[in-house]
Every structure is written in C-alpha cells, then in structure tokens.
N, C-alpha and C positions, 0 to 999 in steps of 0.2 A: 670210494667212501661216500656214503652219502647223507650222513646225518653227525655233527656235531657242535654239544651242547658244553656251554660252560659257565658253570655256576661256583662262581667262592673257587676251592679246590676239587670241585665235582667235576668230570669230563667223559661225557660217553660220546663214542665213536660207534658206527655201524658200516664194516666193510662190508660191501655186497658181492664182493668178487670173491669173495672167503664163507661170504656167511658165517659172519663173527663178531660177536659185540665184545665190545670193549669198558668197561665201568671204572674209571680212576676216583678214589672217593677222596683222597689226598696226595698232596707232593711231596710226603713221606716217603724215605730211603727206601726202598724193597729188602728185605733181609730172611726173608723165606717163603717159599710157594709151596703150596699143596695141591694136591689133585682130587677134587670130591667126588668128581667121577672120571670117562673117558672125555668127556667132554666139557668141561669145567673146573677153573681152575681158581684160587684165588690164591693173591697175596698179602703177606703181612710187614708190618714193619717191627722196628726191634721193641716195641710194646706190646704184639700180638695183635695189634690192631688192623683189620684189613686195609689196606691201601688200593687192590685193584682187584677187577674179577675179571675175568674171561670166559665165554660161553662160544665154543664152536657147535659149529651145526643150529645158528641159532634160532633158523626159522623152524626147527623139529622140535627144540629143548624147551621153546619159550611159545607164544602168542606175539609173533613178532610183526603183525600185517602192519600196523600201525603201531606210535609211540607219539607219548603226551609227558610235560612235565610240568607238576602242578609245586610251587613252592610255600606253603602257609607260614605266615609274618608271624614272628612270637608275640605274643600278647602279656603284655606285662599283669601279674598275678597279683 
C-alpha cells in the first residue's frame, strides 16, 4: 500500500501490489455493488448513494503516475 488519504469520511488507498485504487466516499453500510465495467466497481448504500469505488488495473484505467488532493473551504454565500 502506498498512499493513504483521509479526509472527513473520504479514504483512498492505492495498493501497488494489485494495482488497485480504492475510493471510500462514506462509512455508510454497503448494501449493493455494481460492476460499470471488468474493472470497476462501485458501491452504494441503502439510499443509492455511492459509498465506495474500486478501480483494478488502475494504472491502465486511470492517469495514475501521480496523485494530488486539493480540498476548497465553502465560502459562505
């Protein structure tokens, strides 16, 4: 494993032994996954809202040489 980030309930992991990113966007139950492709997976919770994604093979599927995480402060309106 060599990169991980954690923000609020945001958590990505990048295995390098798998080549496989990991995206938790909440610590929301998991209640169903789908497959968008052979190599990409995400899941939802029981609101349909994503909770995590998965991306194998991820240096082919994605731009993966480098990773940046940039968070903008809300700005009151």
């Amino acid at each position: 494993m060599i990169e991980t980030l954690k923000y609020n309930a945001m958590k990505i992991t990048y295995f390098e032994d798998t080549d496989t990113l990991l995206i938790y966007f909440s610590d929301n139950d998991i209640v169903e996954t789908k497959e968008i492709n052979e190599n990409t997976i995400i899941e939802l919770d029981k609101n349909g809202k994503v909770v995590a994604m998965t991306i194998e093979h991820a240096k082919t599927q994605t731009e993966l040489s480098s990773f940046s995480f940039n968070q903008i402060p809300k700005v009151a309106v």
